[in-house]
N, C-alpha and C positions, 0 to 999 in steps of 0.2 A: 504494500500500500504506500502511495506516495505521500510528500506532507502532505501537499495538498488537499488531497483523497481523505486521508486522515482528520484535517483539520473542519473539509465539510460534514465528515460523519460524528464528529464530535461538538459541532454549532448547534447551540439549544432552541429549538423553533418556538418560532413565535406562536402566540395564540390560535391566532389561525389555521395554522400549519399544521394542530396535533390533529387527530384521529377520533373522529367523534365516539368512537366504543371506546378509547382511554379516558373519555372525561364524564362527570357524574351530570346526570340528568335531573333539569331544575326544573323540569318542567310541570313535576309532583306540586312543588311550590306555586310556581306561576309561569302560563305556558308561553310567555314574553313580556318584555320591560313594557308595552302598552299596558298588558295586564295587571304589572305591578302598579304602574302609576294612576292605574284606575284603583284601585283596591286601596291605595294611600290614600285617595280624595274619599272614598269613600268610610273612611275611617273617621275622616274630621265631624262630619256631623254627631256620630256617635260620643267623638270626646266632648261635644257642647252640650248633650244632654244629661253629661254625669251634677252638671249643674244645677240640676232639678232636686237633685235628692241633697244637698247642703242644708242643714239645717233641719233635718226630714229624717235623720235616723231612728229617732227613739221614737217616732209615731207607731212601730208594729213590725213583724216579723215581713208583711207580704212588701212595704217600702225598703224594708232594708234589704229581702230577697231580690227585689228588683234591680235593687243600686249597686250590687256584688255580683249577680249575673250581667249587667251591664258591664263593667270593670273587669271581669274574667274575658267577656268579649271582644274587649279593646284591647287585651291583655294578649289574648290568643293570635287575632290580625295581625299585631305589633310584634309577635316571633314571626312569622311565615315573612312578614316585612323586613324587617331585619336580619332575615336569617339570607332570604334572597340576595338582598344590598352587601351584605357583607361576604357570603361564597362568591360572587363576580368580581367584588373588588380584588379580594382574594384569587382569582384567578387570573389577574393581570393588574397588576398595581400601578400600573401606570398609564391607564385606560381614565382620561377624564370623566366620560360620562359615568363610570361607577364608581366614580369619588364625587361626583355632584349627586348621586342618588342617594348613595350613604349618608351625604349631609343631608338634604333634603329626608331622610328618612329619619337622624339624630335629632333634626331639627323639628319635627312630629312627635318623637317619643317626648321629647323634655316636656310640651304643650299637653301631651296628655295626663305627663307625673304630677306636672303645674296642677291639674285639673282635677285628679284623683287625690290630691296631697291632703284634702281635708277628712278622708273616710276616716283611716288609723285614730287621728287626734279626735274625731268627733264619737265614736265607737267607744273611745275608752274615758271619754268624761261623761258618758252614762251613768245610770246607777245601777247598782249591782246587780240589784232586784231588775230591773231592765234587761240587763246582760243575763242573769241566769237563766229568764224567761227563753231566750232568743237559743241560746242554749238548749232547751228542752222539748223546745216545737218544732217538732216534724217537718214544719213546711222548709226549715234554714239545715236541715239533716245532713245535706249536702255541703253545707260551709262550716258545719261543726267542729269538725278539728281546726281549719283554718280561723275561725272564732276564739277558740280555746288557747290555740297559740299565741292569737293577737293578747288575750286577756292575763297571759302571763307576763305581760310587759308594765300591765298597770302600776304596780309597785317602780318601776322604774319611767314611768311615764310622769313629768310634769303639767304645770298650767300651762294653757293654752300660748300664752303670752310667754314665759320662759320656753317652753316649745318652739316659738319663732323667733327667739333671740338664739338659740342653739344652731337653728337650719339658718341663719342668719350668716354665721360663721363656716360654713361650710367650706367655701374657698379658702378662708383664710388659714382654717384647721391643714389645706394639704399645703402650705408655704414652705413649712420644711423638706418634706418630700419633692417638690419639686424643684427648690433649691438644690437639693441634693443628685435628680436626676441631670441639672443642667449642670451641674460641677460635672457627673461621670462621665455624661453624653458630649458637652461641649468644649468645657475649660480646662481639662485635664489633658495632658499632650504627655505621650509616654514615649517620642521621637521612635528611632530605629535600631532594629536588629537584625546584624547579621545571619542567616539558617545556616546549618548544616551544606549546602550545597553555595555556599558564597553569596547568597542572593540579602540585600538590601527588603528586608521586610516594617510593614511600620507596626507600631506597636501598641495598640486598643484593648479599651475592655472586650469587643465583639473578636480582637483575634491571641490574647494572651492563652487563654487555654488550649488553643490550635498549634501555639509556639512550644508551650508544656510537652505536648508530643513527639516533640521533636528526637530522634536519638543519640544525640549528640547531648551528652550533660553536659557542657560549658556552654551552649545555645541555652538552653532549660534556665541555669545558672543566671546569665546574665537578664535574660526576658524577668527573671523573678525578683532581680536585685533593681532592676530597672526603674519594671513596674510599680514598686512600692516605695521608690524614691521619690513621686510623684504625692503617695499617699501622703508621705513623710510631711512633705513640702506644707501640704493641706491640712495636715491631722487639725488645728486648731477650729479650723469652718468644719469640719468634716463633724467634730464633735459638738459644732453649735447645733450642727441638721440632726442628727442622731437623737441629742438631749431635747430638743423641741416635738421631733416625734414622740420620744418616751412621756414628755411633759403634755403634750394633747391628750394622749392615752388615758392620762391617771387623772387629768381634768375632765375627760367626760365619765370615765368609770366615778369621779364623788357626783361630779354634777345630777347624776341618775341613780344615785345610792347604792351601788354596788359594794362589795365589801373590796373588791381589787380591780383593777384591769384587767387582768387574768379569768377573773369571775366575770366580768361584763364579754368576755370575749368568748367565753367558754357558754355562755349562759344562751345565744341563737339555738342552738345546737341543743342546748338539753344535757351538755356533759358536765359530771362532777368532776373536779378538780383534781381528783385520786386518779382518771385516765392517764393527765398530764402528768401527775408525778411517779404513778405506778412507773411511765417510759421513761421517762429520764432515770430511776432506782433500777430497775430491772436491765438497760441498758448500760449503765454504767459496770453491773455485776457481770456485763457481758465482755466486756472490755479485754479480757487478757487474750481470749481469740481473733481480737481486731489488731492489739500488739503485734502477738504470733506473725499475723499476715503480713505487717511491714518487715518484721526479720527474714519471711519465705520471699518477699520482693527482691527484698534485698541481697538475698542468695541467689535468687535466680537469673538476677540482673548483673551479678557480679560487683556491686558497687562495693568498695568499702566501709562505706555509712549511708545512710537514708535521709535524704530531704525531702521535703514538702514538693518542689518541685521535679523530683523523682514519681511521682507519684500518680502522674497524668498520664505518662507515656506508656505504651502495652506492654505488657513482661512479654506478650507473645506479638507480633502484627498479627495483622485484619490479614486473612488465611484468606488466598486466591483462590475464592469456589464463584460461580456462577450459577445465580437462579432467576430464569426468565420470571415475570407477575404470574403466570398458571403455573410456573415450578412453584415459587412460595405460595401460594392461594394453595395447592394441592399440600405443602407441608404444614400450612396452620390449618387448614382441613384436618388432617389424620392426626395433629397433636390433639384437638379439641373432640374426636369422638368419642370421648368419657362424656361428652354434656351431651350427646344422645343426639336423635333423629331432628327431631324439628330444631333446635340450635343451629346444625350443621348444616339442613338444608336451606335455614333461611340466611347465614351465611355464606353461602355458596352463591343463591341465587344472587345477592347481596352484589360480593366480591367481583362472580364472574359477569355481572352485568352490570349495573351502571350507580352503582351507590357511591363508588371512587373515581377524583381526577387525580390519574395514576403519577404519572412524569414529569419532571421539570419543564417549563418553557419561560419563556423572555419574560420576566417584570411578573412572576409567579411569586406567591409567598411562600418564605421556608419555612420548612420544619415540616408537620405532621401535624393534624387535630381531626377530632370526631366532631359532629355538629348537626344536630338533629333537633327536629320541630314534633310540637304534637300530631301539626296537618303534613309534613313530607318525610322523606325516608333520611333516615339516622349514614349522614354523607360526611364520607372520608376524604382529606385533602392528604396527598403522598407526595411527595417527591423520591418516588423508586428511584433505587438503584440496583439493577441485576449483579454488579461486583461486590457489593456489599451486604455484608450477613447482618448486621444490625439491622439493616431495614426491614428483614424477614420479622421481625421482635419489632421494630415499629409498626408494621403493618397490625400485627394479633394483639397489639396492645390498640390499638385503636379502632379495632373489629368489638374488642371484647367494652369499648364504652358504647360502638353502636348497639351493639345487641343489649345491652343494659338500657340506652333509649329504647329502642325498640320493644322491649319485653315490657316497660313501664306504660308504655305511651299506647301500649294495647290492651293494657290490664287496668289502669286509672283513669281516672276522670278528669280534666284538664287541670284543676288545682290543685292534683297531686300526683304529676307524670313527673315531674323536675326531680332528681334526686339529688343532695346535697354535695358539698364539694367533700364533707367529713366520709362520704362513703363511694365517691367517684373514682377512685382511681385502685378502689377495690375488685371488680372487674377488670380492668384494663390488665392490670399485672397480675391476677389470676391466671392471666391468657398468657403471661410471658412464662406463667413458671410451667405449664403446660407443656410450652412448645419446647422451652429447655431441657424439661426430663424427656421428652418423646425425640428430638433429637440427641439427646446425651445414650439412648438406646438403641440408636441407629447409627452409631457408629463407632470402630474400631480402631481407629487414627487416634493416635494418644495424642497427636498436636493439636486435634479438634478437639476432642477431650478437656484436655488444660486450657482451651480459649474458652470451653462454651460454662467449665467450672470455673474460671478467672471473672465471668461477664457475672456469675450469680453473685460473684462475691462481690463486685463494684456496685451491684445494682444493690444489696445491703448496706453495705458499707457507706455508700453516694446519701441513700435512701432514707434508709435507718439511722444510723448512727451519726454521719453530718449532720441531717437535719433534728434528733435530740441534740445535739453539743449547741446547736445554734436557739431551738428550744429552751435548752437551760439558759443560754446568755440572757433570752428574752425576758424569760423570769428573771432572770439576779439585777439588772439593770431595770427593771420595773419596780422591783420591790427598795431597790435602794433610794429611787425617788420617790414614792412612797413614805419611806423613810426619814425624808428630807435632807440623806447624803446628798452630796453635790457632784454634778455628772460632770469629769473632767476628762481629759485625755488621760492623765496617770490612772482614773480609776476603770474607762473603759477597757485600757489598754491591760492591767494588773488582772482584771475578770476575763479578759481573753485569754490569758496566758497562763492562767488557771486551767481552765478549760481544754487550750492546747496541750499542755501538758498529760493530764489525766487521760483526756481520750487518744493521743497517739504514744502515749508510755514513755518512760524514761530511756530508752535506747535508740529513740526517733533524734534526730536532731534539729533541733527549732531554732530556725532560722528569729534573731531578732526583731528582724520587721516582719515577722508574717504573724504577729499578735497586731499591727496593723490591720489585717482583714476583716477584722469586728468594722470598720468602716466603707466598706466597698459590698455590703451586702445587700441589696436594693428589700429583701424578703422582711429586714428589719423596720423597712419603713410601714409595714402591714403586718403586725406584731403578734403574733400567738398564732400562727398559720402554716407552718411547716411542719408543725408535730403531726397533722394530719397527713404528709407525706409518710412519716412513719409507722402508726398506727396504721393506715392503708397497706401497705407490705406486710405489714405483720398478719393480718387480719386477711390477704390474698392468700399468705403461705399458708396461714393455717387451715385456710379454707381448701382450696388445691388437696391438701394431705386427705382430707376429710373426703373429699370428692372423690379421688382416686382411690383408697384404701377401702370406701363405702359401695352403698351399695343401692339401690333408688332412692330412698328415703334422704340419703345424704343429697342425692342429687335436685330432687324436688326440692329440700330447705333450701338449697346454693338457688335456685331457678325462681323460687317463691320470692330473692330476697332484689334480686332483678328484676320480678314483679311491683316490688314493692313500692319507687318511686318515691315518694317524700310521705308515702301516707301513716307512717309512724316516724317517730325520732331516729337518729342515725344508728344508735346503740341499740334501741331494739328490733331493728331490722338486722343487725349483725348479729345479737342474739338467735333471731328466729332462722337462720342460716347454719349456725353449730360455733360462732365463736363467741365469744362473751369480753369485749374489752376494758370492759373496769376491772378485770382479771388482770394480772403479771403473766399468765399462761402464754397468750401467743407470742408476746414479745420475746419471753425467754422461749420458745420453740423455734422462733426466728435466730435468736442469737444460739443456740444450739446449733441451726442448719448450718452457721455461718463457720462454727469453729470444726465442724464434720467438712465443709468446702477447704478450708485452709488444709486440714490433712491432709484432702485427696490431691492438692494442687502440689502440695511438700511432694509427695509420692510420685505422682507423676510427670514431673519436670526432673533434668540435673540441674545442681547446682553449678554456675559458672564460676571462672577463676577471679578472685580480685586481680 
């Protein structure tokens, strides 16, 4: 093949150019942008009528039934609208007219929140006796949980008037945060780095962990001393953005009577507090297998000690196998036939026709997401790659969130199809651990072997155990302001390196500025949020074990809990499935899998020479 020949067959085609059976069909949604834009107009009249019922709640159950079916109405339009608007933007981002739709669609939603804003406040300055009435009658049977939940906030609901001095602030509450984004995004310059191959690279937060990979540890090295010479420079702002976020937090957790911030955060959801501690105790006790793992890196990689920026690069490379989209569609197929006939055949139909836009092309969004409506089919955005094995694991993990809409969004009622973020990503990686043991059984290659058992333990490790170490900072640093310690650089900086410490052991080597990275972590500015990344892994692994090891009954609970949609709290849905996590149980069955992975990784690599 000449370059030339070459360089056409590797040009990413433009929109136009892909192949109508590779992209997902919207037309479930709306069978063209006339159609969307008629369905928009016709939505406005609807939002002017939610106006009728202001002031009108406490007259009876059949006005309030009215004003909450209206509102679910405008509510359901307002997904298929926005789901539309946002899959085309999404399929070419640099397509004007589906970034004038999307505003024009933004600019809809806010007119209707505008409009709807007064239900919640007016709802919950009822009197009780009102409320419990509303509650008991048959005719509201169908908004009863959604009732129930609003009326758990009362306690935490003010006057009307401090009500609107709160939402008052809304902008101003995300100042820090977004100071903070434009320090990362804009004003931060981390200049350039040499690669491995002589090449002049620059040096971003969107490409430092791309450099981490690199196999040259003196590239690794410098990109890592570099990078957080920058942080260095800032740390003083960087702690003003930080403290102001933790400072918002702990002012609306008193402002609403909470007894912490942690309790107002934990409190949507329904969780007691013992979740969040149970994982960070239980994790912590899990630790000397996380140790272990850096020592087998370290062996395996030859190095003579272990840094932090050791720690990106693959002990093994991304192993040269080729899988056409029907080669992977047929292997997350036959990983998932434990979830039975109708799972796999509506995945199939799914997969092999037009739920996904498979490929990259020109001004596409990257990465991966699921994204599904009550009224269209549960659509996958890919950016496949046939040379690359992780994307066989991104495809099943975002088959396994379709199917999660899909099984809800067939089984509930539109007010309770959504399932929350606390149990979303419980399906997803369900499907990964699936497909890992079904290929860890299909083959004899010890080099696949040690990649596809190296990938379970990242994906722990990444998963679990990063995001409690960041979990607990969120606590320590909440509660210290709380406290009415004072949030400083020495003391963000002293709590991280606690932290560092404890979770990568005393025979890791910590680099002095990498207790800097308590500042470059964007997850901090949306505080008590990543624990659910962990909890969710634990809570897939233990599910997977159960599924596989059982036998219908296990399977119906796992299918039921898919079913289930937002229509109980996140914990008892996960209950009614076979795991229970206000328990220690699945985390430490997690951290078990993880020091059983480290063995088999020890075992089946050699150790290289320093």
């Amino acid at each position: 093949m000449t370059a030339e020949t070459k360089a056409q067959a590797e040009r990413m085609p433009k929109r136009s150019e892909v192949a109508i059976s590779d992209t997902w069909d919207l037309s479930y949604l709306f069978p063209s942008d006339d159609a969307w834009a008629a369905a928009l107009e016709a939505v406005k009249p609807l939002v002017e009528q939610l106006a009728q019922y202001r002031g009108r709640l406490g007259e009876g159950s059949e006005t309030l039934l009215a004003c909450l079916e209206l509102d679910a109405a405008i509510d359901r339009a307002g997904d298929r609208l926005g789901n539309y608007a946002y899959l085309k933007t999404a399929e070419d981002q640099t397509n004007s007219q589906y970034q004038a739709m999307m505003g024009r669609f933004r600019f809809e939603a806010t007119r209707a929140a505008e409009a709807a804003s007064y239900i919640r406040p007016e709802l919950l300055a009822l009197p009780t006796e009102t409320l419990q009435g509303y509650l008991t009658d048959p005719v509201l049977s169908l908004y009863r949980l959604q009732l129930e939940r609003l009326i758990r906030y009362q306690p935490h609901t003010l006057s009307a008037k401090e009500e609107q001095l709160l939402a008052m602030q809304g902008e101003m509450a995300q100042a820090a945060g977004n100071a903070f984004r434009q320090l990362l995004d804009a004003d931060l310059k981390f200049g350039l780095v040499t690669d491995e191959q002589g090449r002049e690279r620059e040096l971003s937060n969107a490409t430092f962990v791309q450099i981490l990979h690199s196999p040259q540890r003196s590239v690794r090295q410098r990109a890592f001393e570099q990078y957080y010479e920058q942080y260095d420079a800032h740390r003083h702002t960087l702690t003003a953005t930080l403290a102001g976020s933790i400072q918002r937090d702990v002012y609306y957790s008193r402002a609403r009577g909470y007894t912490s911030s942690l309790d107002a955060a934990l409190f949507p959801d329904n969780v007691p507090r013992d979740v969040y501690e149970n994982l960070i105790s239980t994790v912590r006790a899990g630790l000397p297998a996380v140790h272990r793992f850096y020592e087998v890196r370290r062996r395996k990689m030859g190095l003579p000690d272990i840094h932090h920026y050791d720690t990106y690069v693959p002990i093994l490379s991304e192993l040269p196998v080729q899988h056409s989209w029907d080669q992977a569609v047929e292997q997350v197929l036959a990983s998932l036939k434990p979830m039975g006939e109708e799972y796999t055949r509506t995945l199939a139909e799914g997969l092999n026709g037009r739920w996904c836009d498979r490929y990259p092309n020109v001004g596409k969004q990257s990465g991966a997401f699921s994204y599904g409506t009550y009224d269209g089919l549960p659509y996958i955005m890919m950016n496949y790659k046939p040379d690359v094995l992780h994307d066989v694991f991104t495809l099943t993990h975002e088959a396994g969130h379709s199917m999660h809409s899909w099984y809800s969004s067939r089984n509930q009622p539109y007010p309770y199809h959504s399932y929350t973020i606390f149990v979303a990503e419980v399906a997803s990686t369900f499907n990964e651990q699936l497909l890992a043991r079904y290929l860890m059984g299909q083959t004899s290659d010890p080099q696949m072997k040690a990649y596809l058992i190296n990938q379970q333990i990242d994906d722990i490790r990444m998963t679990i155990v990063r995001q409690t170490m960041f979990a607990e900072f969120e606590k320590r640093t909440h509660e210290a302001c709380e406290a009415g310690e004072a949030l400083t650089v020495e003391s963000f900086t002293q709590m991280y390196q606690e932290l560092l410490q404890a979770y990568f052991g005393p025979d890791f080597q910590l680099d002095e500025s990498l207790r800097l990275e308590c500042f470059r972590i964007p997850h901090f500015y949306n505080a008590f949020y990543v624990y659910k990344y962990a909890t969710g892994l634990s809570a897939a692994i233990a599910l997977s074990d159960r599924v596989l090891q059982g036998g219908k009954t296990e399977l119906d609970d796992y299918v039921g809990f898919l079913k289930g949609g937002c229509s109980q709290d996140p914990l008892d849905l996960l209950r009614g499935a076979g795991v229970d996590m206000t328990s220690p149980a699945p985390i430490e069955a997690a951290m078990r899998r993880l020091a059983e992975l480290v063995d088999q990784l020890d075992a089946c690599l050699p150790d290289r020479s320093v």
